[in-house]
SEFIZA-3560 file (N, C-alpha, C; in Angstrom, 3 decimals):
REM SEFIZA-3560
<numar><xx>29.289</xx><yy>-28.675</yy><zz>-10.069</zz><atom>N</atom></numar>
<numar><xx>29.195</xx><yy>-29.917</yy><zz>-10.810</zz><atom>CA</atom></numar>
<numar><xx>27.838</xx><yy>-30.579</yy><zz>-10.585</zz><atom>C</atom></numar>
<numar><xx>27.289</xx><yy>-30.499</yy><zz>-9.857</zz><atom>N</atom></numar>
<numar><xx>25.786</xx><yy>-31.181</yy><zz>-8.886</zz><atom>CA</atom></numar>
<numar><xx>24.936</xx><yy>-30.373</yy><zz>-9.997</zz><atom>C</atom></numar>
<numar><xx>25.368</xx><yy>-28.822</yy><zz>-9.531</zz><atom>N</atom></numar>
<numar><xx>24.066</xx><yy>-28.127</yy><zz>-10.573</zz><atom>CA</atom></numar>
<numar><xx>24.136</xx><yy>-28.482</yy><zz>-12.195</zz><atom>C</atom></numar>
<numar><xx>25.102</xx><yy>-28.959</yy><zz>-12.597</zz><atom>N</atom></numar>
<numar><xx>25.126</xx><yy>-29.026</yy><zz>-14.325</zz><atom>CA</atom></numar>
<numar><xx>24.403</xx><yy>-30.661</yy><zz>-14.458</zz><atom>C</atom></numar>
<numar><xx>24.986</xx><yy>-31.619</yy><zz>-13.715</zz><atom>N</atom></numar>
<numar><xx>24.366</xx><yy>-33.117</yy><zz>-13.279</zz><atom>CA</atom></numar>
<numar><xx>23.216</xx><yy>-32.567</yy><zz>-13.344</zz><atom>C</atom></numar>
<numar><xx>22.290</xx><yy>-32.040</yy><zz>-12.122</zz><atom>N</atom></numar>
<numar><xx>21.063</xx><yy>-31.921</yy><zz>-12.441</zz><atom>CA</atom></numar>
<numar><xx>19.979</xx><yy>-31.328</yy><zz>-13.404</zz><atom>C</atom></numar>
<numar><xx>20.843</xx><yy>-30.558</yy><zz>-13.761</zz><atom>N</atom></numar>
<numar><xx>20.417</xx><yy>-29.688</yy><zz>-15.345</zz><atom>CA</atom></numar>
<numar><xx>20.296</xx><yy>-30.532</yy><zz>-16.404</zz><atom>C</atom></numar>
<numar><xx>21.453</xx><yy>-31.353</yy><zz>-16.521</zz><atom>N</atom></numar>
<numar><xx>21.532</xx><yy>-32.453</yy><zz>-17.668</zz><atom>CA</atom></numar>
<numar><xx>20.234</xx><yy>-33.135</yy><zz>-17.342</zz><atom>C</atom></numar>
<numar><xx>20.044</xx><yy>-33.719</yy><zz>-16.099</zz><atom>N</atom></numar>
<numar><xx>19.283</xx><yy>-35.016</yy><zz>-15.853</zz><atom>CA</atom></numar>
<numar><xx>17.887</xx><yy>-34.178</yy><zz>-16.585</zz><atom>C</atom></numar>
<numar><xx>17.466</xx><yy>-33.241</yy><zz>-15.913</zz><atom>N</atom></numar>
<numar><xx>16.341</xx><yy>-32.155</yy><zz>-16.025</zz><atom>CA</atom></numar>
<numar><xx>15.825</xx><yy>-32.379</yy><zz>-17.960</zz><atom>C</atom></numar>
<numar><xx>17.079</xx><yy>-31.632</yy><zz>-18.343</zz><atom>N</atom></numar>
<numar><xx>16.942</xx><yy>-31.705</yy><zz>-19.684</zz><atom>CA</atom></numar>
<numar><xx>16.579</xx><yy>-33.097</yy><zz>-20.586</zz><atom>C</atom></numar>
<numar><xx>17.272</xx><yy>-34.242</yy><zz>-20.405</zz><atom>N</atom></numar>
<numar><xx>17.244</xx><yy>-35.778</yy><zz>-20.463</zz><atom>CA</atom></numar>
<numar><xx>15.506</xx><yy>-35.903</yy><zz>-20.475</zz><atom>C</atom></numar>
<numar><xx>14.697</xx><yy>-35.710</yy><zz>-19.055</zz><atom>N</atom></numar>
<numar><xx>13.984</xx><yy>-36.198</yy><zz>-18.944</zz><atom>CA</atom></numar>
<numar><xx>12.646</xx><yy>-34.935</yy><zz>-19.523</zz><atom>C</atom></numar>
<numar><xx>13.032</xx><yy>-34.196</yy><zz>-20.165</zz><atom>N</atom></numar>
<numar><xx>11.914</xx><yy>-33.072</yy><zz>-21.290</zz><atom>CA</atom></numar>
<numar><xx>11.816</xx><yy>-33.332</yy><zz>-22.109</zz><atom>C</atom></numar>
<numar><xx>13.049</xx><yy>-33.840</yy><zz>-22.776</zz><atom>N</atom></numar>
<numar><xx>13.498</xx><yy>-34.355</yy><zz>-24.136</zz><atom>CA</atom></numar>
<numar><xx>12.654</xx><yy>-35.635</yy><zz>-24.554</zz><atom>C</atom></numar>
<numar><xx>12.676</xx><yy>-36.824</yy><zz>-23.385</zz><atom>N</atom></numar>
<numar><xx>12.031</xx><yy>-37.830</yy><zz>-23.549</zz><atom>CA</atom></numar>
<numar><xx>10.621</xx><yy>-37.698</yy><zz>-22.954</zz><atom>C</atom></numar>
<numar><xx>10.443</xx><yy>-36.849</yy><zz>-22.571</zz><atom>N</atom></numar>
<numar><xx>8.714</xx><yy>-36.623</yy><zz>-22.542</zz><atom>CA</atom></numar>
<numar><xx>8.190</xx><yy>-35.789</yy><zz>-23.676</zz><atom>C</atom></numar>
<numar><xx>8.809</xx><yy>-35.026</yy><zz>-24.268</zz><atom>N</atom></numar>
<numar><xx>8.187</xx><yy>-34.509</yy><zz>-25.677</zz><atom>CA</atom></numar>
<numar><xx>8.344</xx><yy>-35.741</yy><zz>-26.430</zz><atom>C</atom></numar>
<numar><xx>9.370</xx><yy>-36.308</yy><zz>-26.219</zz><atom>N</atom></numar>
<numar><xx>9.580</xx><yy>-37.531</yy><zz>-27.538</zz><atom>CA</atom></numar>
<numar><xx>8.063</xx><yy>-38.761</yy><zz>-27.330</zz><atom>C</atom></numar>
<numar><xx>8.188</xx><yy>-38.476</yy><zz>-26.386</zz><atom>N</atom></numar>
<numar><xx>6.906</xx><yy>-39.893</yy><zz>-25.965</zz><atom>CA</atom></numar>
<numar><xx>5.501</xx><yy>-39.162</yy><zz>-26.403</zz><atom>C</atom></numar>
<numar><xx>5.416</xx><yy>-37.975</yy><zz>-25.893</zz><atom>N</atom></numar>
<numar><xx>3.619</xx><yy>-37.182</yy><zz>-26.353</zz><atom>CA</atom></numar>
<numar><xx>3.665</xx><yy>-37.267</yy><zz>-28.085</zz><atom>C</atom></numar>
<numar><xx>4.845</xx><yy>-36.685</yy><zz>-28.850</zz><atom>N</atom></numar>
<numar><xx>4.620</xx><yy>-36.699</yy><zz>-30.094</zz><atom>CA</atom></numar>
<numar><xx>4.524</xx><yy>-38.035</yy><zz>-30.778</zz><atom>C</atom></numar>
<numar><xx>5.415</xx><yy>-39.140</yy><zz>-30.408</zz><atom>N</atom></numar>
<numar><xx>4.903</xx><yy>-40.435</yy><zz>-30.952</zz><atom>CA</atom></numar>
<numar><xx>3.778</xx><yy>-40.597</yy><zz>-30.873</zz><atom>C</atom></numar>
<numar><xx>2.929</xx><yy>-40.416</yy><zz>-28.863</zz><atom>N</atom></numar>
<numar><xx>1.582</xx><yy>-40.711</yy><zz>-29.503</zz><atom>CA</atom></numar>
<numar><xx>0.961</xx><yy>-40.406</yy><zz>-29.901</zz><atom>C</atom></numar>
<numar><xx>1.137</xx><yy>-38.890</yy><zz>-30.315</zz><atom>N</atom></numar>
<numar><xx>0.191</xx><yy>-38.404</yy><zz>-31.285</zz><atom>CA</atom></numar>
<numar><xx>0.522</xx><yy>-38.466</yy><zz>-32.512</zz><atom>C</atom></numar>
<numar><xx>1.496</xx><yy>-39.048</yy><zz>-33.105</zz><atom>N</atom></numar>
<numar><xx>1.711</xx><yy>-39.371</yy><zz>-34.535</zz><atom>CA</atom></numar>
<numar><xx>0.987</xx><yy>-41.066</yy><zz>-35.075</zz><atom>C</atom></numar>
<numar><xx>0.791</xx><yy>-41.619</yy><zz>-33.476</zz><atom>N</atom></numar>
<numar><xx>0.442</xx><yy>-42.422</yy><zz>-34.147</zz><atom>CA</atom></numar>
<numar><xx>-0.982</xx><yy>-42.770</yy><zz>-34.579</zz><atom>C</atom></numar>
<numar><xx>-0.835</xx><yy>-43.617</yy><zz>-35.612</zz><atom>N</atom></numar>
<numar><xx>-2.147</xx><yy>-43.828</yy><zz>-36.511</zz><atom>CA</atom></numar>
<numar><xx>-3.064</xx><yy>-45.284</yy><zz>-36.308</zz><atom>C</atom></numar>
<numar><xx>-4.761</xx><yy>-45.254</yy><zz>-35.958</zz><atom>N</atom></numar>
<numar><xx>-5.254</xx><yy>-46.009</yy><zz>-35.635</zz><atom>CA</atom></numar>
<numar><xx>-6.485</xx><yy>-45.535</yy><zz>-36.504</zz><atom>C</atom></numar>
<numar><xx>-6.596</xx><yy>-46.658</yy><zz>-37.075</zz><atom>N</atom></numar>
<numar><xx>-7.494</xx><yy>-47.213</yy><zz>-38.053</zz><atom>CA</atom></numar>
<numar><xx>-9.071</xx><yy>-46.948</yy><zz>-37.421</zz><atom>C</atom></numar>
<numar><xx>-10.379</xx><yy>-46.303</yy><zz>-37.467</zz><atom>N</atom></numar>
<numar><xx>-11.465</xx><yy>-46.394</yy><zz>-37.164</zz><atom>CA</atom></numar>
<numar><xx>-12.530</xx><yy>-46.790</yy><zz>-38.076</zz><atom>C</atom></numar>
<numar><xx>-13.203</xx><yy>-47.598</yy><zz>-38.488</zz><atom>N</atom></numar>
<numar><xx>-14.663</xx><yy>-48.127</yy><zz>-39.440</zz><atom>CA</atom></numar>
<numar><xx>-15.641</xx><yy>-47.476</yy><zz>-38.865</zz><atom>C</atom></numar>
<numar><xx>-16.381</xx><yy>-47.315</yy><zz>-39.626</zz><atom>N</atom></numar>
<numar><xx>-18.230</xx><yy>-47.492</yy><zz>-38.565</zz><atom>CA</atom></numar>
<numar><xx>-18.864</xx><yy>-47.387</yy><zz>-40.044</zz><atom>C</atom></numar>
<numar><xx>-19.705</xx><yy>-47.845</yy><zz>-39.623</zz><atom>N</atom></numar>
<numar><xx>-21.023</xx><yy>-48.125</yy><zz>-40.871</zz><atom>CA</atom></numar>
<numar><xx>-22.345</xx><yy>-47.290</yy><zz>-40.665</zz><atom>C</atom></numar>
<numar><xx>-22.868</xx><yy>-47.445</yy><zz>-41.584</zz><atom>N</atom></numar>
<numar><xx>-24.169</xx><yy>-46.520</yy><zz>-41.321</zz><atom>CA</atom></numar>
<numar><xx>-25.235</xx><yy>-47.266</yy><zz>-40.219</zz><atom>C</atom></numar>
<numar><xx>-25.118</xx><yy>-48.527</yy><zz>-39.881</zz><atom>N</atom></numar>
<numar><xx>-25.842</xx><yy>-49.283</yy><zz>-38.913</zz><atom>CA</atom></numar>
<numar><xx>-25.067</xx><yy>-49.361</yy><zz>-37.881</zz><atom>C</atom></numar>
<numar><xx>-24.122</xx><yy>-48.550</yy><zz>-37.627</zz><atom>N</atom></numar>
<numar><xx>-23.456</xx><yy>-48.635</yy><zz>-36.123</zz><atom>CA</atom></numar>
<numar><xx>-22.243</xx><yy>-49.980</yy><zz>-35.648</zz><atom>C</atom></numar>
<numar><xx>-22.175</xx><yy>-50.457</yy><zz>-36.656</zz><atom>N</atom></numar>
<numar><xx>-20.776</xx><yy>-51.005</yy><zz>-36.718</zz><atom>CA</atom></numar>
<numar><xx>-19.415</xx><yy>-50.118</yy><zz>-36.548</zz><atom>C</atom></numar>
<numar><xx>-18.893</xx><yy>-50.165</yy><zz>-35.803</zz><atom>N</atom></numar>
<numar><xx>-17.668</xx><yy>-49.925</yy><zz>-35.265</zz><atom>CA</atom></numar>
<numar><xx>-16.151</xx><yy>-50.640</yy><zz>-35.115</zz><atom>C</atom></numar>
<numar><xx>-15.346</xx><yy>-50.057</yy><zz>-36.155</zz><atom>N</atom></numar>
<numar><xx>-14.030</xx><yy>-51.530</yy><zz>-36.305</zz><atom>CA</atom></numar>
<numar><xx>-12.807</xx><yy>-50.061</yy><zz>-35.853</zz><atom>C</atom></numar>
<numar><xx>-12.257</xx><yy>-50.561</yy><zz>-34.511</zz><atom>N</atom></numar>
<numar><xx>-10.877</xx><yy>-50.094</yy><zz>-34.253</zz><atom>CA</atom></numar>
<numar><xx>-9.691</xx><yy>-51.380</yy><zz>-34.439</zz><atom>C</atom></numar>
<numar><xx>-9.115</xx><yy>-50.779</yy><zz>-34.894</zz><atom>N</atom></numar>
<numar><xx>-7.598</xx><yy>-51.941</yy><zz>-35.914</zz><atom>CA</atom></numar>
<numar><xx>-6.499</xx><yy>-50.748</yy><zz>-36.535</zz><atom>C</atom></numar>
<numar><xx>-5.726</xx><yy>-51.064</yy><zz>-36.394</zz><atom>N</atom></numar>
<numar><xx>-4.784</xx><yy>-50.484</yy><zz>-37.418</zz><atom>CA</atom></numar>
<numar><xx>-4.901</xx><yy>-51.237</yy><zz>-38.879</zz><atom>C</atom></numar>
<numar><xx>-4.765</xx><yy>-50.458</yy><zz>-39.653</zz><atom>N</atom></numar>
<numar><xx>-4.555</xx><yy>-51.185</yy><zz>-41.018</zz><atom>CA</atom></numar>
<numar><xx>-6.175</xx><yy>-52.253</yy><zz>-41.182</zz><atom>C</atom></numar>
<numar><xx>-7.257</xx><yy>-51.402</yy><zz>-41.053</zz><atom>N</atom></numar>
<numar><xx>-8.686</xx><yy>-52.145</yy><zz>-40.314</zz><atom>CA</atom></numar>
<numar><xx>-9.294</xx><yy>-51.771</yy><zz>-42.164</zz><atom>C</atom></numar>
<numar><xx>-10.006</xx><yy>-52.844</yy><zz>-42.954</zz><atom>N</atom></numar>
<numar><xx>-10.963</xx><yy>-52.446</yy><zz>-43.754</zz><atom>CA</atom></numar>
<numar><xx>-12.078</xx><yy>-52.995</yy><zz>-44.094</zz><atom>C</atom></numar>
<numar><xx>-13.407</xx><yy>-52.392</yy><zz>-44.333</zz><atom>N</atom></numar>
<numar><xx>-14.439</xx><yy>-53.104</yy><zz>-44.328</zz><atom>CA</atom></numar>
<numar><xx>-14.924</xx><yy>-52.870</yy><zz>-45.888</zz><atom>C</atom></numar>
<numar><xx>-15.425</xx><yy>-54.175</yy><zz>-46.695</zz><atom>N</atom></numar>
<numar><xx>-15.643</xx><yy>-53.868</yy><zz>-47.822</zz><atom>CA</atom></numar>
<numar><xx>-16.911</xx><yy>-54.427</yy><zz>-48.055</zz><atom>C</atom></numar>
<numar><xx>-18.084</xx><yy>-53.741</yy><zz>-48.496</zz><atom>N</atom></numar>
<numar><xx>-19.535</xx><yy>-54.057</yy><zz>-48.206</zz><atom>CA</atom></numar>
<numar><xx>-19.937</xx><yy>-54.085</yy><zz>-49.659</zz><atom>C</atom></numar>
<numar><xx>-20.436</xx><yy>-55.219</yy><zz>-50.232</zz><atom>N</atom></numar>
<numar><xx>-21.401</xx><yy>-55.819</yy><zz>-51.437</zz><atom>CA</atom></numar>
<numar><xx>-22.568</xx><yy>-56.345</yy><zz>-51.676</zz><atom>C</atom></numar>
<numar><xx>-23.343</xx><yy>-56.478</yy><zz>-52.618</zz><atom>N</atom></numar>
<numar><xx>-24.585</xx><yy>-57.080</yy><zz>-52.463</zz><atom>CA</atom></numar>
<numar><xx>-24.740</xx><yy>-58.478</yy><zz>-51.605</zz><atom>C</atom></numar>
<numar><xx>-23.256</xx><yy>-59.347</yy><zz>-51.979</zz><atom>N</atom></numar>
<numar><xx>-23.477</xx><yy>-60.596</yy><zz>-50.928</zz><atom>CA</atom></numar>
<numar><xx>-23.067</xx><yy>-60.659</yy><zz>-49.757</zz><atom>C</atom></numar>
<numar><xx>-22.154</xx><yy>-59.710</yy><zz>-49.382</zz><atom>N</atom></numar>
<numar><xx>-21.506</xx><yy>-59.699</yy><zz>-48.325</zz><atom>CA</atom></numar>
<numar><xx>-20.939</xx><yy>-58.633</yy><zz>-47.626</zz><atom>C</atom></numar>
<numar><xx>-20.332</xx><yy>-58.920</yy><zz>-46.044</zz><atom>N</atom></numar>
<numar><xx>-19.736</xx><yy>-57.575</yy><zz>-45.813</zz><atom>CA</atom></numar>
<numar><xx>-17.963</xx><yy>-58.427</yy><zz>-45.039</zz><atom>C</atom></numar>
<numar><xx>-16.800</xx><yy>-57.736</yy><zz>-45.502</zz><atom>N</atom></numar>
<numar><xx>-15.564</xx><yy>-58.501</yy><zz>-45.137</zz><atom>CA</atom></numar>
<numar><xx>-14.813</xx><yy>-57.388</yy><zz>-44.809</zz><atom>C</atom></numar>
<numar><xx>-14.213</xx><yy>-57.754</yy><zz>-43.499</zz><atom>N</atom></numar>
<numar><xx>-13.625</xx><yy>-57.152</yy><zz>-42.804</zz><atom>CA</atom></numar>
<numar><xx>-12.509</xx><yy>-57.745</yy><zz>-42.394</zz><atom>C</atom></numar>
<numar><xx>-11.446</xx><yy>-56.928</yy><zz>-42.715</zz><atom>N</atom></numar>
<numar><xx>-9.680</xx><yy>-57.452</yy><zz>-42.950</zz><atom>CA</atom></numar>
<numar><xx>-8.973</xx><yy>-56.500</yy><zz>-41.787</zz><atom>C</atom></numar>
<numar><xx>-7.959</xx><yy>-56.901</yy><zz>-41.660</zz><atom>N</atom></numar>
<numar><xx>-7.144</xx><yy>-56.548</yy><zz>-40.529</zz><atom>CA</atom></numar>
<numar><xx>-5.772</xx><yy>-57.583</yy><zz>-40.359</zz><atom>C</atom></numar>
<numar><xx>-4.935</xx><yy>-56.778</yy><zz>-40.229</zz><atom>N</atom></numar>
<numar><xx>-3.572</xx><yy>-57.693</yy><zz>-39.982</zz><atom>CA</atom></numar>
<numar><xx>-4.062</xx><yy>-58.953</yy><zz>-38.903</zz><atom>C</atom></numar>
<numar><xx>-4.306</xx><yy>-60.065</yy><zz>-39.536</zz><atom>N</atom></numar>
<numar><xx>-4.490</xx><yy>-61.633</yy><zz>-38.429</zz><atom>CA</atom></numar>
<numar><xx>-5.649</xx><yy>-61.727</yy><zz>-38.711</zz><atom>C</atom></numar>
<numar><xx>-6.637</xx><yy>-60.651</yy><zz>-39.371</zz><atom>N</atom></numar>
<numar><xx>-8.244</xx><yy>-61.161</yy><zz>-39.144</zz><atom>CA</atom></numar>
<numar><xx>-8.799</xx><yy>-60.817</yy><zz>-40.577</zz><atom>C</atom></numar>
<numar><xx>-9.679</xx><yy>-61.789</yy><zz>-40.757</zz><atom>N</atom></numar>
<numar><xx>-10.193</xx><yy>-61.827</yy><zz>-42.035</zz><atom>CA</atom></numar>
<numar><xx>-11.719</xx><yy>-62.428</yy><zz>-41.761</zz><atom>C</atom></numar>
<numar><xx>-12.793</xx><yy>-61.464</yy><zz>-41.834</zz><atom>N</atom></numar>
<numar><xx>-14.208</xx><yy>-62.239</yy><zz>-41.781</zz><atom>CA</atom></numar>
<numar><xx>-14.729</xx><yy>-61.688</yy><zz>-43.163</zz><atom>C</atom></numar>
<numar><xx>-15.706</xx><yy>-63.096</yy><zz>-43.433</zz><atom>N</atom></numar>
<numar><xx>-16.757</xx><yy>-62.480</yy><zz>-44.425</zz><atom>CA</atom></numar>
<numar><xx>-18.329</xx><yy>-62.461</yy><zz>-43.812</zz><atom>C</atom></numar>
<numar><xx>-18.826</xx><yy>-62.178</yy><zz>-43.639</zz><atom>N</atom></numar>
<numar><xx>-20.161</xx><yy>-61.959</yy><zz>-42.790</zz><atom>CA</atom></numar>
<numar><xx>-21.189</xx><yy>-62.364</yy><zz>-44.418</zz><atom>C</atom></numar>
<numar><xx>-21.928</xx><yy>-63.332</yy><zz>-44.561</zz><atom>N</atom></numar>
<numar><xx>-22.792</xx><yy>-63.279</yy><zz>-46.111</zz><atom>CA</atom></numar>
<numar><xx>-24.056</xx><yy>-62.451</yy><zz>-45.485</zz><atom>C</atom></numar>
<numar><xx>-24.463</xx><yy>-62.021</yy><zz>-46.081</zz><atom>N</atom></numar>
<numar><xx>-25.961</xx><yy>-60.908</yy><zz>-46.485</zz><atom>CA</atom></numar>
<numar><xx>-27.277</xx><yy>-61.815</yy><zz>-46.455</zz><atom>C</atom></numar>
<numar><xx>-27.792</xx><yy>-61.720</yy><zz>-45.059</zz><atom>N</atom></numar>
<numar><xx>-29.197</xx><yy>-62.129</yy><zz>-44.897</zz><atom>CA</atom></numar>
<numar><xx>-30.089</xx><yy>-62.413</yy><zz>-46.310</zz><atom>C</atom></numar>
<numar><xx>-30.827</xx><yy>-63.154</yy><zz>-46.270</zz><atom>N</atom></numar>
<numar><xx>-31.660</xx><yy>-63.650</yy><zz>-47.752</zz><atom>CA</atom></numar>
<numar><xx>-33.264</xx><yy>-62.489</yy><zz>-47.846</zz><atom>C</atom></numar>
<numar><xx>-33.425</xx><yy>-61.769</yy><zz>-46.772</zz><atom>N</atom></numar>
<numar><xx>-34.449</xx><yy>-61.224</yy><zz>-46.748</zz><atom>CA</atom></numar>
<numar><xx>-34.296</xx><yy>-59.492</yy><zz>-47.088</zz><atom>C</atom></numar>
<numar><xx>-32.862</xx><yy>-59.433</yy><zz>-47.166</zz><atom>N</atom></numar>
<numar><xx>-32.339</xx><yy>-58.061</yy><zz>-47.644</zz><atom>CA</atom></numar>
<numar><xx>-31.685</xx><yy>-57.331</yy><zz>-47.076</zz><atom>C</atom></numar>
<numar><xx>-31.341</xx><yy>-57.300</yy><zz>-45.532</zz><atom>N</atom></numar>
<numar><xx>-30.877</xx><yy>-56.704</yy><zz>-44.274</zz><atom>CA</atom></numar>
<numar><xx>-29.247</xx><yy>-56.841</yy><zz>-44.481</zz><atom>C</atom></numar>
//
């Protein structure tokens, strides 16, 4: 009875360590970078770049950055 108890337990705890590695590798994280070395980690992260501006969204965050007057 001890040996099947510990077999179970054995098994229990493989089961929930495959279950835990594959979640984290299923899960999904958002990466940006720009050609000037901007770097945005976020889930659900987007950067949308225009002549006036550059805006960067994210679940809670919302910037608009406006576009230097000299062209940069």
């Amino acid at each position: 009875m001890q040996r099947n108890t510990l077999l179970l337990i054995l098994a229990a705890f493989v089961l929930l360590g495959g279950a835990a590695i594959v979640a984290q590798t299923m899960t999904t994280s958002t990466s940006v970078s720009t050609d000037d070395g901007t770097r945005i980690e976020a889930p659900g992260a987007t950067v949308e770049r225009d002549s006036e501006k550059t805006r960067i969204q994210a679940p809670g965050v919302d910037i608009t950055v406006p576009r230097e007057k000299n062209g940069d």
